[in-house]
C-alpha positions as a Markdown table, in Angstrom:
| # | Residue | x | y | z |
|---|---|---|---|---|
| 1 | Unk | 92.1 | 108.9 | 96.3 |
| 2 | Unk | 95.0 | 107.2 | 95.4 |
| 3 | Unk | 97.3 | 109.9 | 94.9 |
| 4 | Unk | 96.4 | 110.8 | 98.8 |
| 5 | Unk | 97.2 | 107.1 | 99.6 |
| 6 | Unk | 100.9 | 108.0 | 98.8 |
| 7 | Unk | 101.2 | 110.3 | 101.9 |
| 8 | Unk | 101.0 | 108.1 | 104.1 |
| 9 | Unk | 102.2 | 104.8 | 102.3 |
| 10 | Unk | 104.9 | 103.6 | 104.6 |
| 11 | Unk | 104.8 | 105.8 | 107.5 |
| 12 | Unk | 104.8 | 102.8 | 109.6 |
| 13 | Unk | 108.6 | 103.7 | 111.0 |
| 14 | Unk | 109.3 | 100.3 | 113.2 |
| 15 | Unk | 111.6 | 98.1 | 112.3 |
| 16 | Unk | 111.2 | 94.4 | 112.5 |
| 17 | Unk | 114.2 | 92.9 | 115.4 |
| 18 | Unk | 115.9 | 90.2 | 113.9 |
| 19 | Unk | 118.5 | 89.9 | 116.8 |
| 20 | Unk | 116.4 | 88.5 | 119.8 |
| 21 | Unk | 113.2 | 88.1 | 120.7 |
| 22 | Unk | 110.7 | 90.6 | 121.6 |
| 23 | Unk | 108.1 | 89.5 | 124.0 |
| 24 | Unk | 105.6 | 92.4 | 123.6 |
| 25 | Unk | 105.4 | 95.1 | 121.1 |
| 26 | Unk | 105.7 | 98.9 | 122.5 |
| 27 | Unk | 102.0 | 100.9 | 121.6 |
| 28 | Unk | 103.5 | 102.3 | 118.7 |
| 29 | Unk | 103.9 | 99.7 | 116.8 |
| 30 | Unk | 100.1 | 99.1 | 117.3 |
| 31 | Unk | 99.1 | 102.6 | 116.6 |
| 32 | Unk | 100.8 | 102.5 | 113.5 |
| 33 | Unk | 99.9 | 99.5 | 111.7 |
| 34 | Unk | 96.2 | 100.0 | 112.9 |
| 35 | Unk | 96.0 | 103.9 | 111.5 |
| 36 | Unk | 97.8 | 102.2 | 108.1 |
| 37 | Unk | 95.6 | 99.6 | 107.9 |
| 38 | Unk | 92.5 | 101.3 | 108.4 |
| 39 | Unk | 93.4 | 104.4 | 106.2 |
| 40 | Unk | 93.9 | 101.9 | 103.6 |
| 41 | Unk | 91.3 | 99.1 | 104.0 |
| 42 | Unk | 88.1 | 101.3 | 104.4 |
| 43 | Unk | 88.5 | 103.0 | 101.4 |
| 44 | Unk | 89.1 | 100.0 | 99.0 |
| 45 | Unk | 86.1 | 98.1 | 100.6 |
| 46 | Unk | 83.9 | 101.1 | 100.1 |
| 47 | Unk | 85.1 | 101.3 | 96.6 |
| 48 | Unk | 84.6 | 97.8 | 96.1 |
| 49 | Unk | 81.5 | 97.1 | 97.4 |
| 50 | Unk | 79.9 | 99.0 | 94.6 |
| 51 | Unk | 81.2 | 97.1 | 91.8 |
| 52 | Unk | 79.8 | 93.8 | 92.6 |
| 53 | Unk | 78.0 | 93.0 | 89.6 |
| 54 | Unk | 78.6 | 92.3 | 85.9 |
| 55 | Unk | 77.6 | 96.3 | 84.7 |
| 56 | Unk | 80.3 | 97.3 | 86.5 |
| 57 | Unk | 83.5 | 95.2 | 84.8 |
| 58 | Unk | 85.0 | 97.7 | 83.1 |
| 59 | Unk | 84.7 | 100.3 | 85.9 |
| 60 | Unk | 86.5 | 97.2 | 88.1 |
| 61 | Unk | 88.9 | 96.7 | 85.6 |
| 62 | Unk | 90.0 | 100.2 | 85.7 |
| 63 | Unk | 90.1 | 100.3 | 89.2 |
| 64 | Unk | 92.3 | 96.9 | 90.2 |
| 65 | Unk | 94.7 | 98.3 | 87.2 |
| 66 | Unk | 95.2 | 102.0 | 89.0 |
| 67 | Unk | 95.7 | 100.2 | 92.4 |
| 68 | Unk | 98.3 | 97.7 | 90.5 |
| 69 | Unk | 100.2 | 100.8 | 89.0 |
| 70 | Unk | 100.1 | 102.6 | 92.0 |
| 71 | Unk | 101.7 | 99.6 | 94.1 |
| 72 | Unk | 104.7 | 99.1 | 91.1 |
| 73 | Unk | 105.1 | 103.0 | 91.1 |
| 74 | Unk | 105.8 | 102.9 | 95.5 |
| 75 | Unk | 107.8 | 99.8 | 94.5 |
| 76 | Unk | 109.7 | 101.1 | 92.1 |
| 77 | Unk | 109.8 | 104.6 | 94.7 |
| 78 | Unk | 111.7 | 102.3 | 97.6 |
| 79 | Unk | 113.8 | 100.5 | 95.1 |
| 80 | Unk | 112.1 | 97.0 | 95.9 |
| 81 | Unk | 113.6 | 94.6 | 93.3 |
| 82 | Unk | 112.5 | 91.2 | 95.2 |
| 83 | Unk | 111.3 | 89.4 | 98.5 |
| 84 | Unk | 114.3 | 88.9 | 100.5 |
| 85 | Unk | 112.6 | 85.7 | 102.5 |
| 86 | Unk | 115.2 | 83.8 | 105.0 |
| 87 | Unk | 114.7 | 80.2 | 104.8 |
């Protein structure tokens, strides 16, 4: 599941205008944060909703540390060192 996650991991294409304001956002922009956010989000909270209870720790465990190693590896993929964050 994760592996297939990395196909689409950033396919949302717009770029943010720093330059002047935007009043509305153009359709695409919608369209593609909704399909990344749902392809992501309904899988992780099917996933999770199973391991609610103390019998499933480990399994838990496991899983937070895949998702964890698979966010460093895409980091590490676009060469993301730090935030930049304008003050």
């Amino acid at each position: 599941m994760l592996y297939s996650w990395t196909f689409i991991a950033g396919m949302n294409v717009n770029v943010r205008e720093l330059s002047q304001h935007v009043e509305f956002e153009p359709n695409t922009y919608y369209a593609a944060f909704s399909a990344e956010l749902e392809s992501s989000a309904y899988p992780m909270w099917a996933l999770l909703s199973h391991l609610s209870d103390s019998s499933t720790v480990e399994l838990t465990r496991r899983i937070l540390n895949s998702c964890l190693l698979a966010l460093q590896d895409w980091l590490d993929a676009i060469n993301f060192s730090h935030p930049h964050m304008v003050k």
